[in-house]
C-alpha positions as CSV (number, residue, x, y, z in Angstrom):
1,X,36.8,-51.9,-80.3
2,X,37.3,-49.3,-77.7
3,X,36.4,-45.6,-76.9
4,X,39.4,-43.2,-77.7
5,X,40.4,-41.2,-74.9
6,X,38.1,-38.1,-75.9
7,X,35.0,-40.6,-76.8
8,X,34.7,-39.4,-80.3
9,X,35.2,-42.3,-82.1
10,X,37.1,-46.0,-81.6
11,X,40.2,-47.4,-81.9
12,X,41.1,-51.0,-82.8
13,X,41.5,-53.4,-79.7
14,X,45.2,-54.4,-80.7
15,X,46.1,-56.9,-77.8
16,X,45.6,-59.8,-79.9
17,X,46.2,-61.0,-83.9
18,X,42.8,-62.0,-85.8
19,X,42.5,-65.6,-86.2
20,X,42.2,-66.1,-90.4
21,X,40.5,-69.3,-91.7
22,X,43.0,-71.0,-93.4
23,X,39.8,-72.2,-95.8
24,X,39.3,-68.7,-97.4
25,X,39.4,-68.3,-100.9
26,X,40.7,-64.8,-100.5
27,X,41.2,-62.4,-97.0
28,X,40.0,-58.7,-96.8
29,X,42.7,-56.4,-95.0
30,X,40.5,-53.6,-94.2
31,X,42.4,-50.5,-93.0
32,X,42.8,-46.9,-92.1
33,X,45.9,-45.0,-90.8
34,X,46.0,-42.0,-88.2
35,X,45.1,-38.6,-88.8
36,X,43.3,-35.5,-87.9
37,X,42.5,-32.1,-87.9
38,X,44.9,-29.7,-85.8
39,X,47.5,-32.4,-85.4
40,X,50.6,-33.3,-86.8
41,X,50.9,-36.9,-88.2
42,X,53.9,-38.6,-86.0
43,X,55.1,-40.1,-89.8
44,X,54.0,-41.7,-93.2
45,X,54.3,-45.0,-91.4
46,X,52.0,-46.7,-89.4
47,X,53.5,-50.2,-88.2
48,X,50.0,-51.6,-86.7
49,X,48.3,-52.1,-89.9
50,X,51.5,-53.3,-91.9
51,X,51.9,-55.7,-89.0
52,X,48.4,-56.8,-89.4
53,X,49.0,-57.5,-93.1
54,X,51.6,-59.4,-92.2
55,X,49.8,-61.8,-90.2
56,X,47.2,-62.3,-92.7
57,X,49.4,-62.3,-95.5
58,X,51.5,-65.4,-93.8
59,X,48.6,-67.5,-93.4
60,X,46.0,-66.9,-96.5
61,X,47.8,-67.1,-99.7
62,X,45.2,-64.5,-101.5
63,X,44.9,-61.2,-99.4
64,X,43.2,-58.2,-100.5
65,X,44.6,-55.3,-98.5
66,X,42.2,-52.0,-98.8
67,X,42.9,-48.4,-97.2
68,X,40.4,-45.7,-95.9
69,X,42.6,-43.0,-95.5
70,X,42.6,-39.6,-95.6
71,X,46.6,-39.6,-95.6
72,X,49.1,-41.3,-97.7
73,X,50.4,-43.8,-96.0
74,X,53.7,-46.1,-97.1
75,X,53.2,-49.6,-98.4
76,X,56.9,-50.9,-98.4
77,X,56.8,-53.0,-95.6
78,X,54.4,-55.7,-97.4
79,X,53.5,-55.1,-100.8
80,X,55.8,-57.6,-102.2
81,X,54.6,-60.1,-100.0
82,X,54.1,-62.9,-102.2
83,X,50.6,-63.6,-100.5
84,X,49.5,-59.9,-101.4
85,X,47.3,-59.8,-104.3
86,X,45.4,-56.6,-104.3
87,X,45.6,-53.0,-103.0
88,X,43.1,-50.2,-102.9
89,X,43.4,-47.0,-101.7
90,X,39.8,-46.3,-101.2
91,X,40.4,-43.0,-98.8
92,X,37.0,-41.8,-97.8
93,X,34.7,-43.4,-99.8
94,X,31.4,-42.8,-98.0
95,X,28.3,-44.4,-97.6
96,X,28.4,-46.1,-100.8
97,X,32.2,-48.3,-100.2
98,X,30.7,-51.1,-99.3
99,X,28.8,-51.5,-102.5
100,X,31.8,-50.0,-104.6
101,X,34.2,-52.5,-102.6
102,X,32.2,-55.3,-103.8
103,X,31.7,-54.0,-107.5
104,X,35.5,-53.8,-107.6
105,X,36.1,-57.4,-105.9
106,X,33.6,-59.2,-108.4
107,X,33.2,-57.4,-111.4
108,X,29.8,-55.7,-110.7
């Protein structure tokens, strides 16, 4: 991760593609899409995360794709990949997603 330009938060290092182990039983896509206050949004589209997707979705054959987002964001671009099995818009969750993502995942 690095430091956005006006050190309030971090952005992605997006130099590389993750590696995926080709020995999961399922891959987590976990996401989020631009936005913020006093700016306009440059579209509903966001080609970093789809192309992330993408790449996971090629090589793990059950991929679980969830958004935190406070925007709506469009999910044409791989949500009939074959490889896609799941999508949750969680938007902004807070402290309790990671417990709530699980409860979801297994049935909790």
């Amino acid at each position: 991760m690095l430091e956005s330009s006006n050190g309030c938060g971090v952005r992605p290092d997006r130099s590389s593609a993750p590696a995926v182990d080709l020995a999961s039983d399922a891959c987590l896509v976990i996401g989020n899409t631009y936005a913020a206050e006093g700016a306009d949004r440059p579209g509903a589209r966001d080609d970093y995360p789809d192309g992330l997707i993408k790449h996971v979705a090629d090589q793990c054959n059950n991929t679980i794709v969830v958004f935190h987002n406070a925007r709506i964001c469009l999910v044409d671009q791989f949500i009939e990949h074959p490889n896609v099995t799941a999508l949750i818009f969680a938007h902004l969750p807070g402290e309790a997603s990671g417990k709530a993502l699980v409860s979801l995942l297994y049935g909790d």
